[in-house]
PDB file of N, CA, C and O in Angstrom:
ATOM      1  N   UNK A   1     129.142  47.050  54.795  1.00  0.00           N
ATOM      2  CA  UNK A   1     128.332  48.235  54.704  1.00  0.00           C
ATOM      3  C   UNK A   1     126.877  47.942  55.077  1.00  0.00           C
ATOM      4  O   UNK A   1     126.175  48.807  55.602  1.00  0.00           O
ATOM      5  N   UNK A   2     126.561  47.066  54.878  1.00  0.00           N
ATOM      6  CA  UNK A   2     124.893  46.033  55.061  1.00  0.00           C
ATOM      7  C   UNK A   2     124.566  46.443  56.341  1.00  0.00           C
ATOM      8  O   UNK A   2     123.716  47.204  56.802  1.00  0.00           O
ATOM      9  N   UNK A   3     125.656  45.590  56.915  1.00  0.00           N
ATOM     10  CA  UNK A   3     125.854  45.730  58.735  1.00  0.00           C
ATOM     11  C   UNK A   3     125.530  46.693  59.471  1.00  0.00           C
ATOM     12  O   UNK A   3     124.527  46.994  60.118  1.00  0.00           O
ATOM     13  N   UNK A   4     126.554  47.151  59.278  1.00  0.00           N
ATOM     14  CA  UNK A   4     126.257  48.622  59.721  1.00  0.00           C
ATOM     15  C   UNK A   4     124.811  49.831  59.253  1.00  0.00           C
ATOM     16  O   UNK A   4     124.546  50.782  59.988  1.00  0.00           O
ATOM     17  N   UNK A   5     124.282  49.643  58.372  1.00  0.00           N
ATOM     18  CA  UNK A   5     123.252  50.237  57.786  1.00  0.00           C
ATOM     19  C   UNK A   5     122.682  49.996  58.665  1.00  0.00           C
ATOM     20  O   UNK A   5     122.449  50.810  59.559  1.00  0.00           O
ATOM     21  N   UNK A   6     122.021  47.944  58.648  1.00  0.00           N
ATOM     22  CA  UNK A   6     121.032  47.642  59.577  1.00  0.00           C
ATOM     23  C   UNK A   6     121.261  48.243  61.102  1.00  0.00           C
ATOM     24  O   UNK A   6     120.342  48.647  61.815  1.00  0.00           O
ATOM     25  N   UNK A   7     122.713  48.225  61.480  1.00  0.00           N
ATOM     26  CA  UNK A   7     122.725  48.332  63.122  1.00  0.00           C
ATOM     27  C   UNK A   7     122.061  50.038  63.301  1.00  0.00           C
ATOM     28  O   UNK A   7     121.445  50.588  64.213  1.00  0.00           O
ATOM     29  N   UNK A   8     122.451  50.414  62.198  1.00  0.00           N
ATOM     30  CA  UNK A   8     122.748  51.968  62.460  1.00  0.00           C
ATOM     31  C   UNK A   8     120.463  51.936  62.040  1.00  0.00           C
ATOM     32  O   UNK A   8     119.885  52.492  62.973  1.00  0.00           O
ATOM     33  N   UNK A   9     119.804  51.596  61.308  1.00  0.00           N
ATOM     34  CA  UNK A   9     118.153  51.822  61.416  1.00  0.00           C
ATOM     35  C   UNK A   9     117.487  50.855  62.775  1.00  0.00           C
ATOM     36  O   UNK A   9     116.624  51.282  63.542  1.00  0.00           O
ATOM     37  N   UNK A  10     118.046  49.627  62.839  1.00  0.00           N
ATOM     38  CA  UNK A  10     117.336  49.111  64.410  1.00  0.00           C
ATOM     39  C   UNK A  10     117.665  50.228  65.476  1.00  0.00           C
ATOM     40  O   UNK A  10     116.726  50.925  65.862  1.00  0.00           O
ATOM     41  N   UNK A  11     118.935  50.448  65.979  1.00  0.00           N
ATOM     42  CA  UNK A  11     119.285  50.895  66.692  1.00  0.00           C
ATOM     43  C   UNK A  11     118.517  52.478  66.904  1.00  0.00           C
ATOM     44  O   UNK A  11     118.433  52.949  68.038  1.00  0.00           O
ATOM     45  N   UNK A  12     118.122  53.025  66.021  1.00  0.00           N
ATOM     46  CA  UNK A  12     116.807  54.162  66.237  1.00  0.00           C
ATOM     47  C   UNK A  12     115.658  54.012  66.264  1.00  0.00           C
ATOM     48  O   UNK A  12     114.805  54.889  66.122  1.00  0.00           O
ATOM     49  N   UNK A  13     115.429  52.396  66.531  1.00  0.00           N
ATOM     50  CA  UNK A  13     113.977  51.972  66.504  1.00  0.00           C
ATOM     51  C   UNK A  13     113.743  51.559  68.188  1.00  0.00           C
ATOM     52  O   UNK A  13     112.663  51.722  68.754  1.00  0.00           O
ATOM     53  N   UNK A  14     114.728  51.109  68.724  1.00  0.00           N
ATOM     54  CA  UNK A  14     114.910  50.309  69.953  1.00  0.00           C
ATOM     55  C   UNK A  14     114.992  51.304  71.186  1.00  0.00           C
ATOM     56  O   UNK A  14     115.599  52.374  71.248  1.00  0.00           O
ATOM     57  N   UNK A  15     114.268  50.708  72.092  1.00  0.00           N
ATOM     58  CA  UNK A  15     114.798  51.442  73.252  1.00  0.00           C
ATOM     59  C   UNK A  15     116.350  51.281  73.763  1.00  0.00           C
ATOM     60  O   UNK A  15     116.754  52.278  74.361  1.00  0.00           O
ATOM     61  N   UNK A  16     117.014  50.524  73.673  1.00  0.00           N
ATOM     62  CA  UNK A  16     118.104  50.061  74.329  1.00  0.00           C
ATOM     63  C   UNK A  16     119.067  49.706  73.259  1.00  0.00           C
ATOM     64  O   UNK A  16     119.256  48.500  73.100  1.00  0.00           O
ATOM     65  N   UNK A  17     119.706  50.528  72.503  1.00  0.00           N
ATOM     66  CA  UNK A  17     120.381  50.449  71.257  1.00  0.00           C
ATOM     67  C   UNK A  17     122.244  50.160  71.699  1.00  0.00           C
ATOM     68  O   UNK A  17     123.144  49.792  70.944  1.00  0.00           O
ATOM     69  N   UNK A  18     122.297  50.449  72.973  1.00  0.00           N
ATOM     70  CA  UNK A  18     123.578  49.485  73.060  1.00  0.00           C
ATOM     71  C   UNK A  18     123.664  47.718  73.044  1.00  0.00           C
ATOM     72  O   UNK A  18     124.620  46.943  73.026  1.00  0.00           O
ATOM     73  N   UNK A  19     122.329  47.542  73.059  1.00  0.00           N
ATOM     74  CA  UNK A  19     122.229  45.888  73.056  1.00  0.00           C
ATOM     75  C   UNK A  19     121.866  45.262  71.343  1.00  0.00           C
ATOM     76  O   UNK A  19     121.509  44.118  71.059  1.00  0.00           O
ATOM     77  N   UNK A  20     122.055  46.220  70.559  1.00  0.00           N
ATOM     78  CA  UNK A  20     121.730  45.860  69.226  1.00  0.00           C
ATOM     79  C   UNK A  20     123.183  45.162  68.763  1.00  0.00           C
ATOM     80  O   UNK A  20     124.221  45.758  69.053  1.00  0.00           O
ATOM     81  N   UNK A  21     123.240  43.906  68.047  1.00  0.00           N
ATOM     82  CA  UNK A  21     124.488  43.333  67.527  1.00  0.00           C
ATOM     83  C   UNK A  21     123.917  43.159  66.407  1.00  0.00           C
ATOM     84  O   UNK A  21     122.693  43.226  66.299  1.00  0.00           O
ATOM     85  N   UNK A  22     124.608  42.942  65.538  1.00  0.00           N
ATOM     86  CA  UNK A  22     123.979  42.708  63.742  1.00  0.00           C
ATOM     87  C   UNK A  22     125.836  41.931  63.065  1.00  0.00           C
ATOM     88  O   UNK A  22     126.888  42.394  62.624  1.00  0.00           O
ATOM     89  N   UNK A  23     125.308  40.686  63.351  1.00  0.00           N
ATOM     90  CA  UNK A  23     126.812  39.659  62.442  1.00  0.00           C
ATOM     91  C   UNK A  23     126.438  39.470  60.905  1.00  0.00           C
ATOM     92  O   UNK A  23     125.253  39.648  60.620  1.00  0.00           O
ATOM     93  N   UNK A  24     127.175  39.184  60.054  1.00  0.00           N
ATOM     94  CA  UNK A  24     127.068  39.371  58.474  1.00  0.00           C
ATOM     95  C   UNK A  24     127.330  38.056  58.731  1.00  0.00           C
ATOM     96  O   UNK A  24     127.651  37.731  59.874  1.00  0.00           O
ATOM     97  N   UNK A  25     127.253  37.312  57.929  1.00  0.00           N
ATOM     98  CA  UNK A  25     127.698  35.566  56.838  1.00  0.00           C
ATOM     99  C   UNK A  25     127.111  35.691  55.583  1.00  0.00           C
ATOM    100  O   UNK A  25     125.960  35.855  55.179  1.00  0.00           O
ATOM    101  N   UNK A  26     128.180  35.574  55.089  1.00  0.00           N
ATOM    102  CA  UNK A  26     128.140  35.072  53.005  1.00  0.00           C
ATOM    103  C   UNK A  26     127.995  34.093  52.714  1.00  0.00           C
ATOM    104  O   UNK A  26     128.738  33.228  53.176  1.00  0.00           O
ATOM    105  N   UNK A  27     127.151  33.818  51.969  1.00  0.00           N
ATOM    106  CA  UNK A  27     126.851  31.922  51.540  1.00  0.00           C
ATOM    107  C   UNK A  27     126.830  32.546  50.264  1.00  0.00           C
ATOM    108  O   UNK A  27     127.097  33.702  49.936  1.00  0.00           O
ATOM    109  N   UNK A  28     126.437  31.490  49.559  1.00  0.00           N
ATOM    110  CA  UNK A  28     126.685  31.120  47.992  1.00  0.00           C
ATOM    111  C   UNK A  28     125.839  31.463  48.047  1.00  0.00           C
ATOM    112  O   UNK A  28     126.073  32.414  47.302  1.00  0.00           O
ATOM    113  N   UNK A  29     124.505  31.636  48.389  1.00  0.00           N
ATOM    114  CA  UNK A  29     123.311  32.033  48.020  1.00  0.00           C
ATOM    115  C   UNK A  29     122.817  33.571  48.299  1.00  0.00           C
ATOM    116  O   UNK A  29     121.641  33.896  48.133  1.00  0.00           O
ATOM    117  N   UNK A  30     123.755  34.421  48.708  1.00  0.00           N
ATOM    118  CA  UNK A  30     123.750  35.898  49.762  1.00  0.00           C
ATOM    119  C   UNK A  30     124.291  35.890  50.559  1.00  0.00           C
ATOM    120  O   UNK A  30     125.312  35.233  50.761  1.00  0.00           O
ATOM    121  N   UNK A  31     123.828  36.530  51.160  1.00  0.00           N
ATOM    122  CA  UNK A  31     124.400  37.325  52.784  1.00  0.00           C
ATOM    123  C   UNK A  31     123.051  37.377  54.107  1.00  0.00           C
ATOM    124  O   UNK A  31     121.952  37.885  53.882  1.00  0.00           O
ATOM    125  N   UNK A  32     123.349  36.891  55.143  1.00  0.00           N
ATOM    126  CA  UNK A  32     122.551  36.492  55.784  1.00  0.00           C
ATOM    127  C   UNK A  32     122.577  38.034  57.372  1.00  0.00           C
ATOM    128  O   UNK A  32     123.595  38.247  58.031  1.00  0.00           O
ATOM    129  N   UNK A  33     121.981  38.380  57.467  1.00  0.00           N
ATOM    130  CA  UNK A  33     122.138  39.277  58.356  1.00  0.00           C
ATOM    131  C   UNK A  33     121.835  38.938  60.061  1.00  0.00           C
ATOM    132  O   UNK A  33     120.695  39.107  60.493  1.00  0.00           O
ATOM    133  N   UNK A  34     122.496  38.650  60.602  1.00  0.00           N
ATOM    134  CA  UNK A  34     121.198  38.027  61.996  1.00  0.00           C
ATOM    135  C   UNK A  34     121.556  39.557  63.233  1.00  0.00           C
ATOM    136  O   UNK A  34     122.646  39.996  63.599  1.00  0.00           O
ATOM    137  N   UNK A  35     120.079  40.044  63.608  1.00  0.00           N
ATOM    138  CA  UNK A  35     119.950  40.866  64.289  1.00  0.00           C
ATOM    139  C   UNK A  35     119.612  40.829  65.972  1.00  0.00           C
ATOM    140  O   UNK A  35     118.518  40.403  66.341  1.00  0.00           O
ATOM    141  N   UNK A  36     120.318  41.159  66.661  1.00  0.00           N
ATOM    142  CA  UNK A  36     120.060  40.606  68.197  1.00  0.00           C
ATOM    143  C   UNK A  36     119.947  41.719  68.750  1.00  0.00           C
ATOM    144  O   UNK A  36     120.834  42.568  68.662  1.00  0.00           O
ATOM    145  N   UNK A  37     118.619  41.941  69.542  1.00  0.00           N
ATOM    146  CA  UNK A  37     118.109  43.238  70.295  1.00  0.00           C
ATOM    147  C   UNK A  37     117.618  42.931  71.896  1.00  0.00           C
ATOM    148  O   UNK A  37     117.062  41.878  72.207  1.00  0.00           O
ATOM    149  N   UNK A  38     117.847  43.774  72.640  1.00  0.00           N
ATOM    150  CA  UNK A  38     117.345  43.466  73.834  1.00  0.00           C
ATOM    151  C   UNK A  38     116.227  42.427  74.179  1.00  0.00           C
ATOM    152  O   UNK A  38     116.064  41.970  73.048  1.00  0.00           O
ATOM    153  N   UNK A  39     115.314  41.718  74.997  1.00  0.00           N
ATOM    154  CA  UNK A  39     114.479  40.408  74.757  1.00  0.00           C
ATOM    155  C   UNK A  39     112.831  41.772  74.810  1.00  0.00           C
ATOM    156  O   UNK A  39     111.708  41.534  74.368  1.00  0.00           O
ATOM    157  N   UNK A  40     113.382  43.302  75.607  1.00  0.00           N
ATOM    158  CA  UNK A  40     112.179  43.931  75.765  1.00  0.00           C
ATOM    159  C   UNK A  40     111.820  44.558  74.463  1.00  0.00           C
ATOM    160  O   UNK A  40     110.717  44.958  74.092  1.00  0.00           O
ATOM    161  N   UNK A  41     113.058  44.569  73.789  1.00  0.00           N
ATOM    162  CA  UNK A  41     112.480  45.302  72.303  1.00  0.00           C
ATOM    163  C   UNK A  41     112.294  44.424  70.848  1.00  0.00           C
ATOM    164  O   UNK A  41     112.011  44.951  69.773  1.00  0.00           O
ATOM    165  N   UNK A  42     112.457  43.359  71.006  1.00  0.00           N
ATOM    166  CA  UNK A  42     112.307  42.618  69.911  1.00  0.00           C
ATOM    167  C   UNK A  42     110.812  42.636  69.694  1.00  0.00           C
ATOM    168  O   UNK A  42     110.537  41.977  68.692  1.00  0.00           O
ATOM    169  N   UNK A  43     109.554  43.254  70.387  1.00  0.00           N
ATOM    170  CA  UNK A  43     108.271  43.496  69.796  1.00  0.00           C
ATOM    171  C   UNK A  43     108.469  44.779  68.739  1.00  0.00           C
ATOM    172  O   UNK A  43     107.864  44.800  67.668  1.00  0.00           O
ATOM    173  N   UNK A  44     109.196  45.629  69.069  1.00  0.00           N
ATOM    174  CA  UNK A  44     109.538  47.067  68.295  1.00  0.00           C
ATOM    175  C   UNK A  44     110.203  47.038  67.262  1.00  0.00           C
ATOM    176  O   UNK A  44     110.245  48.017  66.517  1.00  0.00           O
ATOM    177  N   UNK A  45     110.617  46.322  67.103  1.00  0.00           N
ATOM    178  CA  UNK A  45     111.629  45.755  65.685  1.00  0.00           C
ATOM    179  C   UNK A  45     110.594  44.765  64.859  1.00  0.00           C
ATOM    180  O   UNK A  45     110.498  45.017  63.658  1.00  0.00           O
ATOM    181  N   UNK A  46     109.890  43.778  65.319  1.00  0.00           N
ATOM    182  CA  UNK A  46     109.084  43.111  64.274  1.00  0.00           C
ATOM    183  C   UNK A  46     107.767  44.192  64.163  1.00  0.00           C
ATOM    184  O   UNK A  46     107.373  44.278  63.000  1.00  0.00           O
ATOM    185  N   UNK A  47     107.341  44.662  64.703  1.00  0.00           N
ATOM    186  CA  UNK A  47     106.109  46.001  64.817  1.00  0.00           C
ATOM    187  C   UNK A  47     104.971  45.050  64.858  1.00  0.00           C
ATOM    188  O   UNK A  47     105.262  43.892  65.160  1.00  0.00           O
ATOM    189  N   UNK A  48     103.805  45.309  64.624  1.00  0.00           N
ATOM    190  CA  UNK A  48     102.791  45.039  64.474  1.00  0.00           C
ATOM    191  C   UNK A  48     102.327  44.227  63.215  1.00  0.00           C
ATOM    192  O   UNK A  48     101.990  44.805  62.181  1.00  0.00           O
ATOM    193  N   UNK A  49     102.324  42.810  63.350  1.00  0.00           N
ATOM    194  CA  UNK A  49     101.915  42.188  62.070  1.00  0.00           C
ATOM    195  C   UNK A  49     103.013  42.073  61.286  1.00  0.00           C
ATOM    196  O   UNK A  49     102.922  41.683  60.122  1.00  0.00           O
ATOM    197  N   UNK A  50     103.950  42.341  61.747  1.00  0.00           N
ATOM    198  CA  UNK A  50     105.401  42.196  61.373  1.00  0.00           C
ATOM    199  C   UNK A  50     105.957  43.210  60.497  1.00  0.00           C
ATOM    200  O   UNK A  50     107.064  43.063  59.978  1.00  0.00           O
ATOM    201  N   UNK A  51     105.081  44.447  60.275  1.00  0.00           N
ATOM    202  CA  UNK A  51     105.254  45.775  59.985  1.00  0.00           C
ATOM    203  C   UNK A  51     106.688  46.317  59.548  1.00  0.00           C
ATOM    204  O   UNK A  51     107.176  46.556  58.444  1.00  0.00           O
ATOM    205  N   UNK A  52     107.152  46.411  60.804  1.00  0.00           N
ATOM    206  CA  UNK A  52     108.686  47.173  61.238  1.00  0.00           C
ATOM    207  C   UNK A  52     109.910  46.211  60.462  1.00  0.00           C
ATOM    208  O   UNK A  52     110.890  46.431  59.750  1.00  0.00           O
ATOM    209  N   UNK A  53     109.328  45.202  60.962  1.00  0.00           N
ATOM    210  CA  UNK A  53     110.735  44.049  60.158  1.00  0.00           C
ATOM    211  C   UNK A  53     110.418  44.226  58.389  1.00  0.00           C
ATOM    212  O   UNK A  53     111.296  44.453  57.557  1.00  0.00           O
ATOM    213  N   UNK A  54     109.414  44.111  58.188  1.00  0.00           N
ATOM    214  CA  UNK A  54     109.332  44.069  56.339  1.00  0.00           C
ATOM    215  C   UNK A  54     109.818  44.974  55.744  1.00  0.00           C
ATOM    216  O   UNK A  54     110.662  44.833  54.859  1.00  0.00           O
ATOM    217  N   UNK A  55     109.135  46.578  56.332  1.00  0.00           N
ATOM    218  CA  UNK A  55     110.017  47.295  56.322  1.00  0.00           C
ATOM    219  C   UNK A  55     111.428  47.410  56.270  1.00  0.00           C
ATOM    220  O   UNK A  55     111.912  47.817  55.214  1.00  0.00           O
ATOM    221  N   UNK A  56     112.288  47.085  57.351  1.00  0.00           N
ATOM    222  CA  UNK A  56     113.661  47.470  57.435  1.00  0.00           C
ATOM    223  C   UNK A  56     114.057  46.398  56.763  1.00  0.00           C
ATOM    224  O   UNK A  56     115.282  46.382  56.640  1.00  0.00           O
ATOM    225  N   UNK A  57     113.381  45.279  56.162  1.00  0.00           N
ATOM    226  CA  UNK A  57     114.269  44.662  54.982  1.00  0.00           C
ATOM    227  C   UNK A  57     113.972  44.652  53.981  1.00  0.00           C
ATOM    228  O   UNK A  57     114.312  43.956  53.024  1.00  0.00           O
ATOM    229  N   UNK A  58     113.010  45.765  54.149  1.00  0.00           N
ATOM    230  CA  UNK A  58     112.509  46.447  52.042  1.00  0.00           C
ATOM    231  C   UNK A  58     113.723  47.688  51.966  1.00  0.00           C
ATOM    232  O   UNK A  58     114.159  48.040  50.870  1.00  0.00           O
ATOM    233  N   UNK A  59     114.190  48.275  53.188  1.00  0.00           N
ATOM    234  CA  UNK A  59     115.061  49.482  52.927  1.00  0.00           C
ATOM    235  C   UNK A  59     116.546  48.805  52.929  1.00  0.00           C
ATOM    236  O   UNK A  59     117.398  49.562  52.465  1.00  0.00           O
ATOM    237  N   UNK A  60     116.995  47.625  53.325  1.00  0.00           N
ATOM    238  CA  UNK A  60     117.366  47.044  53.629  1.00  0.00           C
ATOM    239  C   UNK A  60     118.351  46.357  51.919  1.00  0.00           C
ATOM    240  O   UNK A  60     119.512  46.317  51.510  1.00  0.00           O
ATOM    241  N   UNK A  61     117.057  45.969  51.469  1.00  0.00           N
ATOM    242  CA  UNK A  61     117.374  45.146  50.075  1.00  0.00           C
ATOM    243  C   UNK A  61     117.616  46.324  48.637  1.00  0.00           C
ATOM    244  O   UNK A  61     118.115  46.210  47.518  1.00  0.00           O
ATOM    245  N   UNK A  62     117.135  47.142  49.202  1.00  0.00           N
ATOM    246  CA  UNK A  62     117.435  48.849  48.556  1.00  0.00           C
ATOM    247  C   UNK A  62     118.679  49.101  48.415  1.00  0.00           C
ATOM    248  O   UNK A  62     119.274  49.258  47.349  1.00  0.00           O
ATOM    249  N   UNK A  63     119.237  49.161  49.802  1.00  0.00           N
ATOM    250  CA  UNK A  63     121.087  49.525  49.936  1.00  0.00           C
ATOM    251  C   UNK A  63     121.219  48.453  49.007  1.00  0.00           C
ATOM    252  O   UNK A  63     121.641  48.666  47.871  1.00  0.00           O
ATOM    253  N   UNK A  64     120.830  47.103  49.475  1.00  0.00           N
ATOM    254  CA  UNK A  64     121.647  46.519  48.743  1.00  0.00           C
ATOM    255  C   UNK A  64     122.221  46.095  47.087  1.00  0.00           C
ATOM    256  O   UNK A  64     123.078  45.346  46.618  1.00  0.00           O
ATOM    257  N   UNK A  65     121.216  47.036  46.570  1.00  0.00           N
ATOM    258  CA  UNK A  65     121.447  46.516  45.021  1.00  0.00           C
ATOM    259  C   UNK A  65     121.531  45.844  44.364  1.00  0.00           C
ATOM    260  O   UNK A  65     122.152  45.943  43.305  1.00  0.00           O
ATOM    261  N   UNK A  66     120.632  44.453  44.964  1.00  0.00           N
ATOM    262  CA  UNK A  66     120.441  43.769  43.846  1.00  0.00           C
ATOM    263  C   UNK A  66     120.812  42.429  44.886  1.00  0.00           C
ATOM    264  O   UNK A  66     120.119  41.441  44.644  1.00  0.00           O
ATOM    265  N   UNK A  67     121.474  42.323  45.627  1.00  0.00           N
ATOM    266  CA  UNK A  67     122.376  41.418  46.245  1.00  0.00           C
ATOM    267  C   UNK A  67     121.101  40.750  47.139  1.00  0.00           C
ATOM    268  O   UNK A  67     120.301  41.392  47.820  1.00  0.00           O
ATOM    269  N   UNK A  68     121.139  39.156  46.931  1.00  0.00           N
ATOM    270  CA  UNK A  68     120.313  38.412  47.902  1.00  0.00           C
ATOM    271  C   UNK A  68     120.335  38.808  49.225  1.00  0.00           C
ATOM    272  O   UNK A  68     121.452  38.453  49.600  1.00  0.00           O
ATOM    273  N   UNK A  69     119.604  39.486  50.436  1.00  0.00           N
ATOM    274  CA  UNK A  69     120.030  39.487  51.738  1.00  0.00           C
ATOM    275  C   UNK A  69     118.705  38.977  52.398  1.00  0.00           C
ATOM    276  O   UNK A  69     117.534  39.143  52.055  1.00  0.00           O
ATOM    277  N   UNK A  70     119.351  38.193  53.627  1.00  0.00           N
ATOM    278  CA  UNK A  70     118.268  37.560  54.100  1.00  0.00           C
ATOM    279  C   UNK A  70     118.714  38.250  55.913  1.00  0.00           C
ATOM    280  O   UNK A  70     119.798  38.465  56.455  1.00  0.00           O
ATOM    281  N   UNK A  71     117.300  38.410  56.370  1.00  0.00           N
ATOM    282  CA  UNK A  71     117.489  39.642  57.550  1.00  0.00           C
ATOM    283  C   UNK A  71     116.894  38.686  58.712  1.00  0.00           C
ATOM    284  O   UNK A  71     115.668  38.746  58.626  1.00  0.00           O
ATOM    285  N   UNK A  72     117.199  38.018  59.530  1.00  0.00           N
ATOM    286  CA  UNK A  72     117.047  37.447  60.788  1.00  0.00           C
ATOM    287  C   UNK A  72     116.884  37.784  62.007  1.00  0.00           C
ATOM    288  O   UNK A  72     117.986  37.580  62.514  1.00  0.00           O
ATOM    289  N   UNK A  73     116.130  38.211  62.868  1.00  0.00           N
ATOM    290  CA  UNK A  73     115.644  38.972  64.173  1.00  0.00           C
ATOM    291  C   UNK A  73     115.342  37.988  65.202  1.00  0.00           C
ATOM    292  O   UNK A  73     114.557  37.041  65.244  1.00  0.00           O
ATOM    293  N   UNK A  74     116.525  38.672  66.353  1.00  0.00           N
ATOM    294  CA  UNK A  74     116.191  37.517  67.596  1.00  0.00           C
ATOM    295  C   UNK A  74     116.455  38.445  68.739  1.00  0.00           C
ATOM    296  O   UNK A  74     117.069  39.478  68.469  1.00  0.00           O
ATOM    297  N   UNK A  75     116.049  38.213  70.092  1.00  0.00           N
ATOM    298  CA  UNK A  75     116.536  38.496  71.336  1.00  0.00           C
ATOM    299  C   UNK A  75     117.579  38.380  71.582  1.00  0.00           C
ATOM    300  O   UNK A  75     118.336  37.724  70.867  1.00  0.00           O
ATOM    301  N   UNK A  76     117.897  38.884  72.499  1.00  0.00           N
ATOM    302  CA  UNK A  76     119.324  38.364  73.239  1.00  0.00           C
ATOM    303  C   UNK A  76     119.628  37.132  73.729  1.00  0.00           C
ATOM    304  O   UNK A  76     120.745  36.711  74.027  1.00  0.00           O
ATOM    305  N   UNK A  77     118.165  36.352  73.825  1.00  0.00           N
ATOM    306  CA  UNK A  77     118.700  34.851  74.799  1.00  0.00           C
ATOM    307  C   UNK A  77     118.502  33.979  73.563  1.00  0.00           C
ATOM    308  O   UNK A  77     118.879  32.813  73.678  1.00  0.00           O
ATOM    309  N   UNK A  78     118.062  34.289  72.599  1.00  0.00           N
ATOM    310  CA  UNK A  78     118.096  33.513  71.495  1.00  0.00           C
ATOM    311  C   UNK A  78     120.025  32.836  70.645  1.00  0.00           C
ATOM    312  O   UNK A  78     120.916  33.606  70.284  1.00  0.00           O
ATOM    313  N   UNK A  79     120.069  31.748  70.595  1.00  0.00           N
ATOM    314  CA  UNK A  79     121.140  31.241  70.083  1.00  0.00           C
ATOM    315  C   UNK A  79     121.240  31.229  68.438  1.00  0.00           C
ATOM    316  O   UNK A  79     122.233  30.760  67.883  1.00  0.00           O
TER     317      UNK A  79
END
């Protein structure tokens, strides 16, 4: 449900929202979110001063209820 939340708020932030992927992993310690956006919109997703990203993982940790989530933002050429 995480997943999809995040794909479903980047993906109205981005110009190019068919290139948004968002993979889940569970560790013992949470759930790790890693977000991959086009290489032209990954300025629009961290925002200004890193604005946009704190954001979407303050609304982010909201859904989640309580549950450790850790929110990771990369380009597309990023591994």
């Amino acid at each position: 449900m995480l997943s999809e939340a995040l794909h479903h708020l980047v993906a109205g932030i981005v110009d190019n929202p068919d290139d948004v992927s968002v993979k889940e992993r569970s560790h013992r310690r949470g759930t790790t979110l890693r977000v991959r956006v086009s290489p032209n919109d990954i300025g629009r997703v961290i925002g200004k001063g890193g604005r946009t990203a704190t954001a979407v993982r303050t609304v982010i940790s909201a859904v989640a209820g309580g549950e450790d989530v850790r929110i990771d933002f990369a380009d597309g050429t990023s591994r």
